[in-house]
C-alpha positions in Angstrom: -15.9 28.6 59.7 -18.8 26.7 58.3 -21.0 28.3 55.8 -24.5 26.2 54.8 -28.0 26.5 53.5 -30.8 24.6 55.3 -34.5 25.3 53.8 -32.7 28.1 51.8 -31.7 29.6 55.5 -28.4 31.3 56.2 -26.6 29.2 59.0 -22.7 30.5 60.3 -21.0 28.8 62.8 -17.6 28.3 63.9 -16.2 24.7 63.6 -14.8 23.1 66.8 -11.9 21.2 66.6 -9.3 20.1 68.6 -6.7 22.9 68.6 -3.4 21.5 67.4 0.0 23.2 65.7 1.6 22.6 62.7 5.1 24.0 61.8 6.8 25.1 58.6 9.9 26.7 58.1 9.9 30.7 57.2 11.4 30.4 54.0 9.1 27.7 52.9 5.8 29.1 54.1 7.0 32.8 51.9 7.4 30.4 48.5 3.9 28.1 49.9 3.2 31.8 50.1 4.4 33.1 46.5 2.7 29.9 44.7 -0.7 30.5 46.2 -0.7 34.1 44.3 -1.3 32.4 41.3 -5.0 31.4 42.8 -5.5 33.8 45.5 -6.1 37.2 46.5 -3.9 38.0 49.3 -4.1 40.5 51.7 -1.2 40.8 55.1 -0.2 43.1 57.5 3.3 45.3 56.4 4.6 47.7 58.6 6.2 51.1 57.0 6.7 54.4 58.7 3.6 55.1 58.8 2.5 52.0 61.1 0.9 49.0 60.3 -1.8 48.1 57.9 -3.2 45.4 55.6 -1.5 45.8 51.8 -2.4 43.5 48.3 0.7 41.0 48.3 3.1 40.7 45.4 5.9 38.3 45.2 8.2 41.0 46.0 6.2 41.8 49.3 6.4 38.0 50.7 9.4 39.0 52.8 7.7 42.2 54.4 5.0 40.8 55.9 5.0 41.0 59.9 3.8 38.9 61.9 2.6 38.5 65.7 2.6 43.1 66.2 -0.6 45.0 67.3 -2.3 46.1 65.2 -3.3 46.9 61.6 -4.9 50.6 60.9 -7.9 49.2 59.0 -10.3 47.1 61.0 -11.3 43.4 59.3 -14.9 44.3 58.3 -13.7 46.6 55.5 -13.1 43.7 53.7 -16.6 42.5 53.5 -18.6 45.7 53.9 -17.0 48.5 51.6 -17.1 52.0 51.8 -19.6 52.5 48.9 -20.8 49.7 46.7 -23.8 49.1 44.1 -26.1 46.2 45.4 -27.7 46.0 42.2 -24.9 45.2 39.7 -25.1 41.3 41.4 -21.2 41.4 40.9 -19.4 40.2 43.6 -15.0 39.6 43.4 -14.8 35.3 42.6 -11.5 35.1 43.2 -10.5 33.7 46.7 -8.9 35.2 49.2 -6.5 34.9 52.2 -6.6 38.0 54.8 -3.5 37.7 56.7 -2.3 39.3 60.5 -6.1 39.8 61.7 -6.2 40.8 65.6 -8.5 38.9 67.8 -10.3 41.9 68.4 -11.4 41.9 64.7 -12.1 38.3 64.8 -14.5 39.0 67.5 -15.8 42.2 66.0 -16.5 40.4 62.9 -19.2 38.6 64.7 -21.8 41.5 64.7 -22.0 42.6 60.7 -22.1 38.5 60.7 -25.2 38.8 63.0 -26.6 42.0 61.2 -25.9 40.8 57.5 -26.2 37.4 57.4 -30.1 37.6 59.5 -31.7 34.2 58.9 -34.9 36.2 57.3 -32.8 39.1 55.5 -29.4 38.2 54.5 -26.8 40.3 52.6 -25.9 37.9 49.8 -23.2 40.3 48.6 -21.6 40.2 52.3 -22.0 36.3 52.1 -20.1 35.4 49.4 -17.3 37.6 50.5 -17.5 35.6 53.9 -17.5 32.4 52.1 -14.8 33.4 49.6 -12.5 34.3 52.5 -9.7 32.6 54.3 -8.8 34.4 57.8 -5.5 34.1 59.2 -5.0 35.5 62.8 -2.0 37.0 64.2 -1.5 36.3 68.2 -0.3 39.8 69.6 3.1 39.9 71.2 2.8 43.1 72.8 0.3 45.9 72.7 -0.4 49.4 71.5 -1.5 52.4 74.1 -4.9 51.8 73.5 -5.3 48.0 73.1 -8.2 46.9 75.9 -9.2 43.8 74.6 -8.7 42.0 77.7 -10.9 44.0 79.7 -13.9 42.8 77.6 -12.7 39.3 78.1 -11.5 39.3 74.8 -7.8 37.6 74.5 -5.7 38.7 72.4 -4.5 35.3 70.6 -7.7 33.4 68.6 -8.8 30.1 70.3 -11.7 29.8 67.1 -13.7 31.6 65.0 -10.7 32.6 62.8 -9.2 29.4 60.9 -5.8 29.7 61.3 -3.2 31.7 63.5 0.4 32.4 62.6 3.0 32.7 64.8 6.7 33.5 63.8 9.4 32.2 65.8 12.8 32.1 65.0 12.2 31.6 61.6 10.0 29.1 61.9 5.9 29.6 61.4 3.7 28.4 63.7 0.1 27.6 62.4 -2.6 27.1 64.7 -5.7 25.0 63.0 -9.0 27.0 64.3 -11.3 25.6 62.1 -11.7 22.8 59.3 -11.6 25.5 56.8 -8.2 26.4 58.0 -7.1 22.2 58.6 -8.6 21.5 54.6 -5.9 24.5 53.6 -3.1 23.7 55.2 -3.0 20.4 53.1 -1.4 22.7 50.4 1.7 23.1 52.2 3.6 19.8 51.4 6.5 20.4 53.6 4.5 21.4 57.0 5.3 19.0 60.2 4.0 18.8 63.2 6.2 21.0 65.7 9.3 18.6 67.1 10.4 20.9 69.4 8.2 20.3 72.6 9.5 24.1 73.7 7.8 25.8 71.4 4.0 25.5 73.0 5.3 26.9 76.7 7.7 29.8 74.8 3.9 30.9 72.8 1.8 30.7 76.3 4.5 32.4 77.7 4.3 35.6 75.1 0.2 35.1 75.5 1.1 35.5 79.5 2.9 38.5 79.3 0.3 40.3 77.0 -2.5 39.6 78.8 -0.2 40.9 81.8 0.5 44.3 79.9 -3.1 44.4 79.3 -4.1 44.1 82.7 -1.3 46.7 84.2 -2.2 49.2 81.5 -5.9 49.1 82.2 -6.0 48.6 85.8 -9.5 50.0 87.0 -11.5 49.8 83.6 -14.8 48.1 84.1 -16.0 45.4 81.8 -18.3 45.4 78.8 -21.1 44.7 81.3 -20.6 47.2 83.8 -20.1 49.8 81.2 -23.5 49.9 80.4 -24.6 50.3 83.5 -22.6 53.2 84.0 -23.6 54.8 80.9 -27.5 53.8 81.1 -26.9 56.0 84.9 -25.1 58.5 83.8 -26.2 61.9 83.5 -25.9 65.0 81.1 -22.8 66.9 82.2 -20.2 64.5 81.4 -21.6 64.2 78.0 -21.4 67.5 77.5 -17.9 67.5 78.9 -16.4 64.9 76.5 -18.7 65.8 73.4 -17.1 69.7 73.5 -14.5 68.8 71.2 -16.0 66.5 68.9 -16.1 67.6 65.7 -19.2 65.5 63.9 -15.7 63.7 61.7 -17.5 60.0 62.3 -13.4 58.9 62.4 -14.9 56.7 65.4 -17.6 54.9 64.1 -16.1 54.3 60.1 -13.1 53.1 61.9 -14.9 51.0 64.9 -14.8 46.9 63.7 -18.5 46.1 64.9 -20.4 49.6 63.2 -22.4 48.6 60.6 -24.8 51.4 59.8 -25.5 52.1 55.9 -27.3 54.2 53.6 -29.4 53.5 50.8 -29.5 55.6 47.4 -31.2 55.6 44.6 -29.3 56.6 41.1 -31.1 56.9 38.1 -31.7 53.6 36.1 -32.8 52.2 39.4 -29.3 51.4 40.8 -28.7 51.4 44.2 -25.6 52.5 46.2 -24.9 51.3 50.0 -23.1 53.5 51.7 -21.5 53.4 55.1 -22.8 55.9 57.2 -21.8 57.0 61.0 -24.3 58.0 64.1 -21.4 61.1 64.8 -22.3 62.8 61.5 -25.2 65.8 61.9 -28.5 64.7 60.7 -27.7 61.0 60.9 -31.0 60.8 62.7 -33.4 63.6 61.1 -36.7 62.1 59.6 -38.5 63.4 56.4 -40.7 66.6 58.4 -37.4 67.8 60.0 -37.8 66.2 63.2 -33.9 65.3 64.6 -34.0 63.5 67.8 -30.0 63.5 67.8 -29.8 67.1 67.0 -27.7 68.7 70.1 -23.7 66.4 69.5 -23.8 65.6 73.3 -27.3 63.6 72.4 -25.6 62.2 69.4 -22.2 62.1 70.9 -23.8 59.5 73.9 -25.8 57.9 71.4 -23.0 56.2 70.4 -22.0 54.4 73.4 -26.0 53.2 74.5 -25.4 52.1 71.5 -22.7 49.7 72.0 -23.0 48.7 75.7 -26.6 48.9 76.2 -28.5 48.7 72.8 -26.4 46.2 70.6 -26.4 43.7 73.7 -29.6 43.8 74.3 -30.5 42.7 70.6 -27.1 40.6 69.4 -25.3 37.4 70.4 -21.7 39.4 70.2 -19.8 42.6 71.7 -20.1 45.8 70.2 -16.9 46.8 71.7 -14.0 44.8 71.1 -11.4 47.2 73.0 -9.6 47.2 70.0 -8.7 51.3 70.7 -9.0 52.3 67.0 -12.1 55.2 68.1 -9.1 56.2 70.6 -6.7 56.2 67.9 -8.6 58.1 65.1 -10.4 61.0 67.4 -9.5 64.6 66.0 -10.9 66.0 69.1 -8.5 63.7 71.2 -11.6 61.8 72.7 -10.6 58.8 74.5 -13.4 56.6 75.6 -11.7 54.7 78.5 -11.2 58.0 80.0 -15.1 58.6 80.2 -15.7 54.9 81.5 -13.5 55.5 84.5 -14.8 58.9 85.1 -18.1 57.6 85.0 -16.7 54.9 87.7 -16.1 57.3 89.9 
Protein backbone atom coordinates (compact mmCIF):
# COMPACT_ATOMS: atom_id res chain seq x y z
CA UNK A 1 0.00 0.00 0.00
CA UNK A 2 1.31 3.36 -0.98
CA UNK A 3 0.70 6.29 1.12
CA UNK A 4 1.72 10.01 -0.48
CA UNK A 5 1.08 13.67 -0.38
CA UNK A 6 0.73 15.58 -3.63
CA UNK A 7 -0.21 19.55 -3.18
CA UNK A 8 -0.79 18.54 0.50
CA UNK A 9 -3.62 15.87 -0.91
CA UNK A 10 -4.23 12.54 0.57
CA UNK A 11 -3.58 9.89 -2.22
CA UNK A 12 -3.99 5.72 -1.20
CA UNK A 13 -3.54 3.26 -3.58
CA UNK A 14 -2.61 -0.28 -3.72
CA UNK A 15 0.84 -1.14 -5.35
CA UNK A 16 0.79 -3.64 -8.27
CA UNK A 17 3.24 -6.01 -8.42
CA UNK A 18 3.92 -9.16 -9.85
CA UNK A 19 2.58 -11.72 -7.34
CA UNK A 20 5.36 -14.02 -6.39
CA UNK A 21 6.04 -16.53 -3.01
CA UNK A 22 8.67 -16.65 -0.80
CA UNK A 23 9.18 -19.48 1.72
CA UNK A 24 10.64 -19.68 5.24
CA UNK A 25 10.64 -22.49 7.48
CA UNK A 26 7.97 -22.37 10.69
CA UNK A 27 10.49 -22.29 13.24
CA UNK A 28 12.40 -19.54 11.71
CA UNK A 29 9.58 -17.26 10.74
CA UNK A 30 8.34 -17.66 14.94
CA UNK A 31 12.16 -16.36 16.06
CA UNK A 32 12.05 -13.66 12.62
CA UNK A 33 8.83 -13.35 14.59
CA UNK A 34 10.17 -13.01 18.32
CA UNK A 35 13.08 -10.52 17.10
CA UNK A 36 10.65 -8.08 15.40
CA UNK A 37 8.91 -7.58 19.05
CA UNK A 38 11.68 -5.65 19.97
CA UNK A 39 10.48 -2.82 17.17
CA UNK A 40 6.97 -3.76 16.57
CA UNK A 41 3.59 -3.89 17.82
CA UNK A 42 2.14 -7.10 16.91
CA UNK A 43 -1.10 -8.11 16.69
CA UNK A 44 -2.24 -12.22 15.32
CA UNK A 45 -5.09 -14.31 15.26
CA UNK A 46 -5.02 -17.17 18.52
CA UNK A 47 -7.70 -19.48 18.74
CA UNK A 48 -8.87 -20.46 22.51
CA UNK A 49 -12.24 -21.93 23.48
CA UNK A 50 -13.84 -19.20 22.89
CA UNK A 51 -13.03 -18.95 18.97
CA UNK A 52 -10.78 -16.94 17.31
CA UNK A 53 -9.65 -13.42 17.60
CA UNK A 54 -6.78 -11.01 17.25
CA UNK A 55 -4.41 -10.88 20.71
CA UNK A 56 -1.10 -8.38 21.57
CA UNK A 57 1.86 -11.07 20.90
CA UNK A 58 4.45 -11.92 23.41
CA UNK A 59 7.30 -14.19 22.95
CA UNK A 60 5.52 -16.84 24.69
CA UNK A 61 2.45 -16.46 22.22
CA UNK A 62 4.76 -16.98 18.95
CA UNK A 63 3.81 -20.61 18.88
CA UNK A 64 -0.11 -20.05 19.22
CA UNK A 65 -0.66 -18.16 16.49
CA UNK A 66 -3.03 -19.87 13.69
CA UNK A 67 -2.90 -19.46 10.64
CA UNK A 68 -5.01 -19.97 7.32
CA UNK A 69 -8.84 -20.51 9.78
CA UNK A 70 -11.94 -18.29 9.30
CA UNK A 71 -12.19 -15.91 10.99
CA UNK A 72 -11.23 -13.55 13.77
CA UNK A 73 -14.17 -12.14 16.11
CA UNK A 74 -13.09 -8.43 15.75
CA UNK A 75 -13.31 -7.01 12.27
CA UNK A 76 -9.86 -5.10 10.90
CA UNK A 77 -11.16 -1.55 11.17
CA UNK A 78 -11.01 -1.59 14.97
CA UNK A 79 -7.54 -1.07 14.61
CA UNK A 80 -7.62 2.22 13.01
CA UNK A 81 -11.04 3.65 14.17
CA UNK A 82 -11.38 2.98 18.02
CA UNK A 83 -14.32 2.68 20.07
CA UNK A 84 -13.95 6.13 21.73
CA UNK A 85 -10.96 8.38 21.24
CA UNK A 86 -10.05 12.20 21.85
CA UNK A 87 -9.20 13.96 18.36
CA UNK A 88 -7.83 16.78 20.13
CA UNK A 89 -4.94 15.41 22.29
CA UNK A 90 -2.90 15.10 18.50
CA UNK A 91 -1.46 11.83 20.12
CA UNK A 92 -1.42 9.14 17.98
CA UNK A 93 0.54 5.31 18.94
CA UNK A 94 4.41 5.81 16.92
CA UNK A 95 5.32 2.58 17.28
CA UNK A 96 4.83 0.25 14.18
CA UNK A 97 2.81 -2.35 13.82
CA UNK A 98 2.20 -5.74 12.15
CA UNK A 99 -1.64 -7.03 12.13
CA UNK A 100 -1.45 -10.56 11.46
CA UNK A 101 -4.33 -13.45 10.10
CA UNK A 102 -6.65 -10.57 8.40
CA UNK A 103 -9.61 -12.22 6.21
CA UNK A 104 -9.99 -10.95 2.72
CA UNK A 105 -13.27 -9.77 3.70
CA UNK A 106 -11.59 -7.26 6.02
CA UNK A 107 -9.10 -6.40 3.53
CA UNK A 108 -11.91 -5.40 1.29
CA UNK A 109 -14.00 -3.83 3.96
CA UNK A 110 -11.10 -1.77 4.97
CA UNK A 111 -11.53 0.02 1.69
CA UNK A 112 -14.64 2.14 2.80
CA UNK A 113 -13.43 3.95 6.27
CA UNK A 114 -10.27 4.38 3.71
CA UNK A 115 -12.69 6.23 1.29
CA UNK A 116 -14.66 7.94 4.25
CA UNK A 117 -11.54 9.03 6.33
CA UNK A 118 -8.91 9.57 4.15
CA UNK A 119 -11.46 12.19 1.71
CA UNK A 120 -9.05 14.11 -0.49
CA UNK A 121 -10.71 17.53 1.04
CA UNK A 122 -11.30 16.21 4.75
CA UNK A 123 -9.02 13.66 5.89
CA UNK A 124 -8.74 11.95 9.33
CA UNK A 125 -5.07 12.50 10.12
CA UNK A 126 -5.46 10.40 13.28
CA UNK A 127 -6.85 7.38 10.98
CA UNK A 128 -3.89 8.15 8.54
CA UNK A 129 -1.10 7.70 10.53
CA UNK A 130 -2.51 4.53 11.89
CA UNK A 131 -2.87 3.36 8.11
CA UNK A 132 0.67 4.35 7.48
CA UNK A 133 2.09 2.98 10.63
CA UNK A 134 0.61 -0.41 9.79
CA UNK A 135 1.77 -3.60 8.22
CA UNK A 136 -1.24 -6.03 7.13
CA UNK A 137 -0.71 -9.58 6.84
CA UNK A 138 -3.53 -11.73 5.29
CA UNK A 139 -4.57 -15.07 6.07
CA UNK A 140 -5.97 -17.18 2.87
CA UNK A 141 -9.05 -19.21 4.39
CA UNK A 142 -8.89 -22.90 4.26
CA UNK A 143 -12.37 -23.57 5.07
CA UNK A 144 -15.27 -21.48 6.11
CA UNK A 145 -17.60 -20.62 9.01
CA UNK A 146 -21.64 -20.96 8.74
CA UNK A 147 -21.94 -17.54 7.77
CA UNK A 148 -18.92 -16.73 5.58
CA UNK A 149 -20.51 -15.29 2.03
CA UNK A 150 -17.76 -13.54 0.72
CA UNK A 151 -17.88 -15.17 -2.48
CA UNK A 152 -21.23 -14.21 -3.32
CA UNK A 153 -20.13 -10.55 -3.48
CA UNK A 154 -17.23 -11.60 -5.67
CA UNK A 155 -15.11 -11.25 -2.97
CA UNK A 156 -12.40 -14.37 -2.68
CA UNK A 157 -11.40 -15.39 0.14
CA UNK A 158 -7.47 -15.43 -0.40
CA UNK A 159 -5.91 -11.56 -0.98
CA UNK A 160 -4.58 -11.10 -4.63
CA UNK A 161 -3.62 -7.10 -3.37
CA UNK A 162 -4.49 -4.46 -1.33
CA UNK A 163 -3.13 -6.33 1.78
CA UNK A 164 0.92 -6.58 1.60
CA UNK A 165 1.55 -9.90 2.51
CA UNK A 166 -0.41 -13.36 2.97
CA UNK A 167 0.72 -16.21 5.10
CA UNK A 168 0.10 -19.56 4.45
CA UNK A 169 1.27 -22.54 6.68
CA UNK A 170 2.04 -25.71 5.20
CA UNK A 171 3.61 -28.42 6.73
CA UNK A 172 5.66 -26.39 8.76
CA UNK A 173 6.75 -24.38 6.31
CA UNK A 174 5.29 -20.47 5.74
CA UNK A 175 4.28 -19.36 2.65
CA UNK A 176 4.42 -15.56 2.13
CA UNK A 177 2.68 -14.02 -0.70
CA UNK A 178 4.28 -10.39 -1.62
CA UNK A 179 1.00 -8.08 -2.28
CA UNK A 180 2.50 -4.93 -2.29
CA UNK A 181 6.08 -3.23 -2.07
CA UNK A 182 5.30 -2.39 1.46
CA UNK A 183 5.06 -6.12 2.12
CA UNK A 184 8.37 -6.96 -0.64
CA UNK A 185 10.60 -3.93 1.41
CA UNK A 186 9.73 -6.15 4.79
CA UNK A 187 10.34 -9.31 3.92
CA UNK A 188 14.04 -8.20 3.46
CA UNK A 189 14.26 -8.67 7.31
CA UNK A 190 13.99 -12.29 7.11
CA UNK A 191 17.62 -13.34 6.22
CA UNK A 192 16.85 -17.03 5.86
CA UNK A 193 13.59 -16.70 3.44
CA UNK A 194 14.01 -18.59 -0.17
CA UNK A 195 12.09 -18.73 -2.80
CA UNK A 196 9.72 -21.93 -2.66
CA UNK A 197 11.85 -25.12 -4.29
CA UNK A 198 9.18 -27.26 -4.20
CA UNK A 199 7.13 -26.64 -7.49
CA UNK A 200 4.11 -28.56 -5.52
CA UNK A 201 3.46 -26.20 -3.31
CA UNK A 202 1.60 -23.37 -5.70
CA UNK A 203 -1.06 -26.24 -7.16
CA UNK A 204 -1.53 -27.79 -3.31
CA UNK A 205 -2.50 -23.64 -2.28
CA UNK A 206 -4.98 -23.20 -5.52
CA UNK A 207 -6.16 -26.40 -4.72
CA UNK A 208 -7.26 -25.36 -0.86
CA UNK A 209 -8.46 -21.82 -2.63
CA UNK A 210 -10.63 -24.31 -5.09
CA UNK A 211 -12.28 -26.09 -2.45
CA UNK A 212 -13.24 -22.92 -0.49
CA UNK A 213 -14.58 -21.12 -2.97
CA UNK A 214 -16.53 -24.55 -3.68
CA UNK A 215 -17.93 -24.60 -0.01
CA UNK A 216 -18.78 -21.13 -0.53
CA UNK A 217 -20.73 -21.61 -3.46
CA UNK A 218 -22.68 -25.01 -2.13
CA UNK A 219 -23.48 -23.20 1.12
CA UNK A 220 -24.87 -20.19 -0.49
CA UNK A 221 -26.45 -21.58 -3.47
CA UNK A 222 -29.36 -19.09 -4.50
CA UNK A 223 -28.01 -15.79 -2.75
CA UNK A 224 -27.99 -12.95 -5.11
CA UNK A 225 -25.05 -10.69 -5.50
CA UNK A 226 -24.17 -7.30 -3.98
CA UNK A 227 -25.96 -5.78 -7.07
CA UNK A 228 -29.01 -7.50 -7.19
CA UNK A 229 -29.51 -7.05 -3.52
CA UNK A 230 -30.16 -3.57 -3.85
CA UNK A 231 -32.59 -3.98 -6.19
CA UNK A 232 -34.43 -6.20 -4.13
CA UNK A 233 -34.31 -4.11 -1.22
CA UNK A 234 -34.93 -0.65 -3.11
CA UNK A 235 -38.53 -2.95 -4.31
CA UNK A 236 -39.29 -4.23 -1.36
CA UNK A 237 -42.11 -3.42 0.62
CA UNK A 238 -43.08 -2.88 4.34
CA UNK A 239 -44.16 -6.28 5.61
CA UNK A 240 -41.04 -8.17 5.52
CA UNK A 241 -39.41 -5.34 7.41
CA UNK A 242 -41.62 -5.56 9.85
CA UNK A 243 -41.23 -9.33 9.86
CA UNK A 244 -37.44 -9.43 10.45
CA UNK A 245 -37.16 -6.17 12.57
CA UNK A 246 -39.73 -7.91 15.40
CA UNK A 247 -37.00 -9.26 17.22
CA UNK A 248 -34.43 -6.73 17.02
CA UNK A 249 -33.58 -5.30 20.00
CA UNK A 250 -32.06 -1.62 19.11
CA UNK A 251 -28.26 -3.69 20.56
CA UNK A 252 -26.37 -2.01 17.30
CA UNK A 253 -24.18 -5.73 17.72
CA UNK A 254 -24.63 -5.52 13.79
CA UNK A 255 -23.35 -2.38 12.76
CA UNK A 256 -20.24 -1.97 15.73
CA UNK A 257 -19.38 -5.34 14.56
CA UNK A 258 -19.86 -4.84 10.58
CA UNK A 259 -16.00 -4.11 8.92
CA UNK A 260 -17.28 -1.19 6.45
CA UNK A 261 -19.68 0.95 9.29
CA UNK A 262 -18.09 3.93 10.00
CA UNK A 263 -20.65 6.26 11.57
CA UNK A 264 -19.28 8.46 14.73
CA UNK A 265 -20.28 10.94 17.09
CA UNK A 266 -18.84 14.06 18.10
CA UNK A 267 -18.76 15.49 21.84
CA UNK A 268 -17.77 18.21 23.37
CA UNK A 269 -15.99 17.94 27.05
CA UNK A 270 -15.11 20.78 28.94
CA UNK A 271 -11.75 22.48 28.16
CA UNK A 272 -12.81 22.05 24.55
CA UNK A 273 -11.78 18.43 24.02
CA UNK A 274 -13.42 16.44 21.72
CA UNK A 275 -14.34 12.65 21.89
CA UNK A 276 -15.29 10.58 18.66
CA UNK A 277 -17.37 8.06 19.29
CA UNK A 278 -18.54 5.16 17.24
CA UNK A 279 -22.03 5.19 16.88
CA UNK A 280 -24.71 2.62 15.16
CA UNK A 281 -27.96 3.46 12.81
CA UNK A 282 -29.78 0.30 15.02
CA UNK A 283 -29.62 2.38 18.27
CA UNK A 284 -33.08 4.59 18.95
CA UNK A 285 -32.65 8.17 18.24
CA UNK A 286 -29.58 7.64 15.98
CA UNK A 287 -31.54 9.89 13.61
CA UNK A 288 -33.59 12.55 15.75
CA UNK A 289 -32.67 16.26 14.95
CA UNK A 290 -32.53 19.14 17.56
CA UNK A 291 -36.76 20.02 17.52
CA UNK A 292 -37.54 16.28 18.07
CA UNK A 293 -38.13 15.42 14.61
CA UNK A 294 -36.98 11.40 14.23
CA UNK A 295 -37.35 10.22 10.70
CA UNK A 296 -36.02 6.59 11.86
CA UNK A 297 -38.37 6.48 14.81
CA UNK A 298 -40.58 3.18 14.18
CA UNK A 299 -37.18 -0.01 14.33
CA UNK A 300 -38.66 -1.47 11.07
CA UNK A 301 -37.77 2.18 9.42
CA UNK A 302 -34.45 2.05 11.19
CA UNK A 303 -34.11 -1.64 11.00
CA UNK A 304 -34.29 -1.27 6.74
CA UNK A 305 -32.26 1.75 6.98
CA UNK A 306 -29.52 -0.28 7.49
CA UNK A 307 -29.47 -2.33 4.44
CA UNK A 308 -30.37 0.89 1.82
CA UNK A 309 -27.73 1.73 3.46
CA UNK A 310 -25.21 -0.73 2.35
CA UNK A 311 -26.57 -2.00 -1.00
CA UNK A 312 -28.13 1.04 -2.35
CA UNK A 313 -26.76 4.25 -0.59
CA UNK A 314 -22.98 3.49 0.08
CA UNK A 315 -22.74 2.27 -3.71
CA UNK A 316 -24.17 4.96 -5.04
CA UNK A 317 -21.54 7.44 -3.30
CA UNK A 318 -18.23 5.01 -2.74
CA UNK A 319 -15.72 3.22 -4.98
CA UNK A 320 -15.97 -0.10 -2.46
CA UNK A 321 -18.60 -2.73 -1.05
CA UNK A 322 -20.40 -2.04 2.02
CA UNK A 323 -20.97 -5.62 2.42
CA UNK A 324 -18.17 -7.81 2.46
CA UNK A 325 -20.14 -11.17 3.36
CA UNK A 326 -17.99 -11.48 6.06
CA UNK A 327 -21.27 -12.88 8.30
CA UNK A 328 -20.15 -11.16 11.56
CA UNK A 329 -23.94 -9.07 11.69
CA UNK A 330 -25.16 -12.91 11.46
CA UNK A 331 -22.98 -13.93 14.05
CA UNK A 332 -23.55 -11.09 16.72
CA UNK A 333 -27.58 -10.66 16.34
CA UNK A 334 -29.33 -11.16 19.79
CA UNK A 335 -32.56 -11.35 18.11
CA UNK A 336 -31.18 -14.21 15.79
CA UNK A 337 -31.46 -11.98 12.66
CA UNK A 338 -29.80 -13.45 9.75
CA UNK A 339 -29.53 -11.14 6.77
CA UNK A 340 -29.12 -13.77 3.97
CA UNK A 341 -32.36 -15.16 5.12
CA UNK A 342 -34.08 -11.76 4.20
CA UNK A 343 -32.16 -11.50 0.73
CA UNK A 344 -33.54 -14.78 -0.39
CA UNK A 345 -36.97 -14.10 0.96
CA UNK A 346 -36.96 -11.06 -0.75
CA UNK A 347 -35.88 -13.28 -4.02
CA UNK A 348 -38.77 -14.94 -3.92
Amino acid sequence: MIFIYVDSIFICESSHIKMQYKSIKKEEWDKAIEQLLLSYTIFACVENEYGLDYELIRPSDIVKISYNKPKPATPLKSFFLPIKENVTSGKVEERPRIIMGIPNCDIEGLFLPDDVYLDKEFNDLFYLKRRENTLLIASDCFGVQEHCHCLSYNIRPYSENHADLAAINLNGTILLRILSLKGEDFITKFPAITSPVDNNIIPIIEKEHLATETLLAKTNNGLPDYKKTGKLIMNSKGAIWEKYSASCVSCGACTTICPTCTCFLLIDKPGFEKIKQMDACQYPGFERVAGGEDALFELHNRFKNRYMCKYVWKPEKFRSLACTGCGRCIDACIGKINKNEVFMELTK
